[in-house]
C-alpha positions in Angstrom: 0.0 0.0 0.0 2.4 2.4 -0.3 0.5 5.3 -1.3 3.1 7.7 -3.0 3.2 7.2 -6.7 5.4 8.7 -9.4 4.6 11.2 -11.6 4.5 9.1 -14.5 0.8 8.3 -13.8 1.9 4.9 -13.1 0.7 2.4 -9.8 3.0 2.2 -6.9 6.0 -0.3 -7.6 6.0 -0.6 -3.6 2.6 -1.9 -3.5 3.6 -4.6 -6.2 6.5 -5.4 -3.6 4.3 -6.0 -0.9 1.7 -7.8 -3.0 4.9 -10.2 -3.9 5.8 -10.5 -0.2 2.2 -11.8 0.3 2.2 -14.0 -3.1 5.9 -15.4 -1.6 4.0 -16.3 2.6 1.3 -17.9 0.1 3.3 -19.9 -1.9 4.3 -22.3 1.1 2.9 -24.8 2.4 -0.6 -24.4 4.6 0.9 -25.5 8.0 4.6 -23.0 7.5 2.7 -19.7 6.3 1.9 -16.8 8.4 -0.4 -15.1 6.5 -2.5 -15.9 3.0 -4.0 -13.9 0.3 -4.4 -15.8 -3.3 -5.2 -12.9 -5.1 -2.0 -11.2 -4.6 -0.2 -12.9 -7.6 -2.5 -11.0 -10.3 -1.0 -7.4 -9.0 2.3 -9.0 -9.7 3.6 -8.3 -13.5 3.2 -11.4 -15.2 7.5 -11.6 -16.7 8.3 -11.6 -12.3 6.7 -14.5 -11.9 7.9 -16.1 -15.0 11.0 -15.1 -14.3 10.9 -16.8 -10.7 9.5 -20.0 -12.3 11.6 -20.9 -15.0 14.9 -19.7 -13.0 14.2 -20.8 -9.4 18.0 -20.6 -8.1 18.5 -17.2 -9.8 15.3 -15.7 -8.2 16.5 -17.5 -4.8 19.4 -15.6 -4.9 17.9 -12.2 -5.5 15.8 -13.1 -2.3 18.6 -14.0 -0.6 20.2 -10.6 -1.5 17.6 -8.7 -0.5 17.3 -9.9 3.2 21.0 -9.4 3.7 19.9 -5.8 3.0 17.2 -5.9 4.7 17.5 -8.4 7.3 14.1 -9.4 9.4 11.8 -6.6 6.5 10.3 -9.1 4.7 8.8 -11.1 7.7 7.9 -8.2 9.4 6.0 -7.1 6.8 3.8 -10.6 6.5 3.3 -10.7 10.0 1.8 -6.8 9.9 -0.4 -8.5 7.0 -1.3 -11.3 9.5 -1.5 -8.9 12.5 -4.0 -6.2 10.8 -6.3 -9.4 9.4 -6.2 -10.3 13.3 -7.2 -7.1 14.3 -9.8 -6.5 11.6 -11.8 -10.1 12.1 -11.8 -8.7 16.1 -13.4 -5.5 15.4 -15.7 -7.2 13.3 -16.8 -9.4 16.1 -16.9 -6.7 18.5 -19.8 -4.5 16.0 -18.0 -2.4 14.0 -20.4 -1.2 11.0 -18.0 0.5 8.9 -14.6 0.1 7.5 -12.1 2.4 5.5 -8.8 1.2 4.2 -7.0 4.4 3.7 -3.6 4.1 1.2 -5.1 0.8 0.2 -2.8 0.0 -2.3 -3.0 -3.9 -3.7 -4.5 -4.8 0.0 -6.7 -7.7 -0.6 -8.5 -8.3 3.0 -11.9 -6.6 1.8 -12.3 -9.9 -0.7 -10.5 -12.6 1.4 -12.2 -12.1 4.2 -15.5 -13.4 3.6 -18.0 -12.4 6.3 -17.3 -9.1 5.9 -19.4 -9.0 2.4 -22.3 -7.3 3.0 -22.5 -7.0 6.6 -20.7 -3.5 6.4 -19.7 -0.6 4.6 -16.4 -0.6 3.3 -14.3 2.3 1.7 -10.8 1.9 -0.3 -8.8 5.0 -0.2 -5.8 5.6 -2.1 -3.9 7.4 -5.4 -6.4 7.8 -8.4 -3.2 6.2 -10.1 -2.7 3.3 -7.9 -6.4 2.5 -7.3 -7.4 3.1 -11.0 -4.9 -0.2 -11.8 -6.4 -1.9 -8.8 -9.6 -2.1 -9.8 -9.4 -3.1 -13.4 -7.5 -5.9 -12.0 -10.2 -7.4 -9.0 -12.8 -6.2 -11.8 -10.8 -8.9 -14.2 -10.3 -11.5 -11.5 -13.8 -11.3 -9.2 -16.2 -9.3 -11.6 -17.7 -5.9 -10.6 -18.8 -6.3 -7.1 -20.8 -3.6 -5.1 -19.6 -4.1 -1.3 -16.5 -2.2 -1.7 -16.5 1.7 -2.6 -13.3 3.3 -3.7 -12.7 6.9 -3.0 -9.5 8.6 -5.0 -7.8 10.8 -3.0 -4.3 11.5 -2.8 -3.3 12.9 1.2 -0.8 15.0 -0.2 -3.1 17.9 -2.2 -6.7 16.3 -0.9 -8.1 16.7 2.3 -10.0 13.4 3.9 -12.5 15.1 5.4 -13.7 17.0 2.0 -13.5 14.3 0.2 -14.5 10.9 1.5 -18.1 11.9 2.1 -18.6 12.2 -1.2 -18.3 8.6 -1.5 -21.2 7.5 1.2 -18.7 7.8 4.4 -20.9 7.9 7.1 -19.5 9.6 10.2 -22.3 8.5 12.5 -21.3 4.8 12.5 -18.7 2.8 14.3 -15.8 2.7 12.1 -12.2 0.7 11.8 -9.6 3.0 10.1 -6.6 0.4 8.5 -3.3 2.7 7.1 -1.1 -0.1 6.0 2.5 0.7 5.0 0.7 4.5 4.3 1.9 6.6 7.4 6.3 6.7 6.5 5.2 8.0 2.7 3.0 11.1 3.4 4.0 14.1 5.2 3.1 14.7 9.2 0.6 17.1 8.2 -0.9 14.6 6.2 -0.8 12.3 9.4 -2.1 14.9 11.6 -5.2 15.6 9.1 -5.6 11.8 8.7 -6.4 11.7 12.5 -8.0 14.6 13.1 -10.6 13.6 10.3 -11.1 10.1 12.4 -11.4 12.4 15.8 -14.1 14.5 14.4 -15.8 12.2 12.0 -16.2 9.2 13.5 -18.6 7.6 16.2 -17.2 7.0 19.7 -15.1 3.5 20.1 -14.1 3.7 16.4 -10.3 2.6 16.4 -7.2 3.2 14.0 -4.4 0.7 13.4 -1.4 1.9 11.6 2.4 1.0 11.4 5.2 3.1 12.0 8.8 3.5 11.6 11.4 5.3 14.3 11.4 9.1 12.8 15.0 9.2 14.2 15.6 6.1 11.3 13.5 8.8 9.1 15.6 11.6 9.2 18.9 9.9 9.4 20.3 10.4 12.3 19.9 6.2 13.4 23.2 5.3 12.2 22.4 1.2 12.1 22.6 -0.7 8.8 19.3 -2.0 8.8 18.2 2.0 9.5 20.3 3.7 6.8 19.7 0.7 4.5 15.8 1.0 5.0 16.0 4.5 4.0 18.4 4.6 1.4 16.7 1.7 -0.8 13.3 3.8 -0.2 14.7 6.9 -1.8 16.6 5.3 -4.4 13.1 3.5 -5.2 11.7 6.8 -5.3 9.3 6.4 -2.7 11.6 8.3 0.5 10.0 8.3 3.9 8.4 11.4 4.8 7.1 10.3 8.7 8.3 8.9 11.6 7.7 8.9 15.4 10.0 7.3 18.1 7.8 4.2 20.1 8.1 6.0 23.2 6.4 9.1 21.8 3.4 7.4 19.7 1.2 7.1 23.2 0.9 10.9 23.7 0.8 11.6 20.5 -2.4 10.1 19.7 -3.8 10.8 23.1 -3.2 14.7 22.6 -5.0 13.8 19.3 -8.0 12.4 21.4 -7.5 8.5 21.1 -7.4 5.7 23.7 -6.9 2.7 24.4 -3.6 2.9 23.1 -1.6 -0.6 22.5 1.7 -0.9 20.8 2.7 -3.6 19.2 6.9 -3.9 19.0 8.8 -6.9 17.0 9.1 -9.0 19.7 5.3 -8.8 20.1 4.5 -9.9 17.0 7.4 -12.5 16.1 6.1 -14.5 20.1 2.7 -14.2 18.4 3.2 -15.5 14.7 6.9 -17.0 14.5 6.8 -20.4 16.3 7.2 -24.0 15.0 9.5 -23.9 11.6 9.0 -19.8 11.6 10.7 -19.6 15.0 14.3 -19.1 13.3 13.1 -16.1 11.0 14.1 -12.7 12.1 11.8 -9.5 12.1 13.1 -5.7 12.0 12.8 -4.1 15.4 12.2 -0.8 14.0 8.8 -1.8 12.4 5.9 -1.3 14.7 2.3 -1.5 14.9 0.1 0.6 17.0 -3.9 0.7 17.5 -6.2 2.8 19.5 -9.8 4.0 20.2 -12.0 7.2 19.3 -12.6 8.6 23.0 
């Protein structure tokens, strides 16, 4: 979901990385995967994944190369996918009657997750570019389908709170607020406005789950490989990180904001929670972090 999209017009290439990081957790066997989504191979360009079959030890290798980089990323990133589905079916259960995905990107929960059809309103948000691609592509695999509305707005020159009523948002329902891999790419003003919108717009008890990175690995000044590597391969990808906040400042942040209810969610967390039995060796990037919270 990587909302921030080149000025060519063209989709995010880092939502086609995470939609390949899902494809990859699906492609193992039932009992080994953290996390599954079969629809993620169809936002995946069709010469990657011939590539991948026809020369197995080559595309092994650029794996390979890839977690040196970026050691622990990848699993990180498949147990947010895993943790956020978590979090999502739980809301659910507890009544939530409305749900808005906001940088949406190639997310794929709104279709796998099949009681959620029709029981609530749900709301894609994202880059005209990006979302324009994504849904000629669910159009191509699942048909036209009428549970999901999609709202085109990009956080950088848009405001949420001008544009997302247009598209049915109702602010008088109990609401679940995902932001995916959004919050590093768009600016802290964008953040801020992001939050505020849910503050004001959104019935008491509705709740926000996001992930974060360290703004100290933002802005440089973390000197670790795994830090400077992060951000370097992000700007040289075009897509450089625009927001960070340090874990022991995320609490009063959002509870100046008016949230509550306030749990973060650190590497260790999530690897006791997902990596056990043959996942217990893999490694996840402590500078990662999830956080959710409540309207007051």
């Amino acid at each position: 979901m990587e909302e921030k999209i080149k000025n060519s017009g063209a989709p995010s290439r880092m939502a086609e990385g995470i939609a390949m990081q899902r494809f990859a957790e699906t492609s193992k066997n039932k009992e080994d995967r953290i996390c599954y989504d079969p629809y993620a191979i169809h936002f995946i360009r069709p010469e990657i994944i011939e590539f991948g079959k026809n020369n197995p030890e080559e595309a092994k290798i650029l794996v390979d190369q890839m977690e040196q980089l970026l050691p622990g990323l990848s699993s990180s990133i498949i147990a947010r996918v895993r943790y956020f589905d978590d979090y999502l079916k739980t809301c659910f259960t507890n009544g939530i009657e409305q749900l808005v995905i906001l940088g949406a990107g190639y997310d794929t929960r709104t279709y796998r997750i099949e009681e959620l059809k029709d029981e609530i309103e749900i709301f894609e948000v994202d880059h005209p570019n990006t979302q324009k691609f994504k849904k000629t592509i669910i159009n191509n695999v699942l048909g036209e389908n009428s549970f999901v509305k999609y709202a085109p707005i990009d956080f950088e020159t848009q405001k949420i709170d001008v544009e997302l009523p247009k598209y049915g948002y109702k602010s008088c329902l109990k609401t679940l607020f995902i932001m995916e891999g959004l919050s590093m790419y768009i600016p802290q003003s964008a953040v801020e406005n992001i939050l505020a919108f849910i503050k004001t717009n959104s019935k008491k008890g509705s709740s926000i789950i996001f992930d974060f990175y360290p703004e100290s690995l933002v802005n440089g000044t973390n000197l670790e490989r795994i830090a400077v590597n992060i951000r370097e391969y992000l700007i040289k990808q075009g897509e450089p990180l625009k927001f960070g906040i340090e874990e022991k400042d995320i609490e009063k942040f959002l509870k100046i904001r008016g949230f509550n209810n306030i749990t973060v969610v650190d590497s260790s967390k999530y690897k006791n929670l997902y990596f056990k039995g043959k996942n217990r060796s893999r490694g996840a990037c402590n500078l990662l972090f999830f956080v959710h919270a409540d309207v007051e």
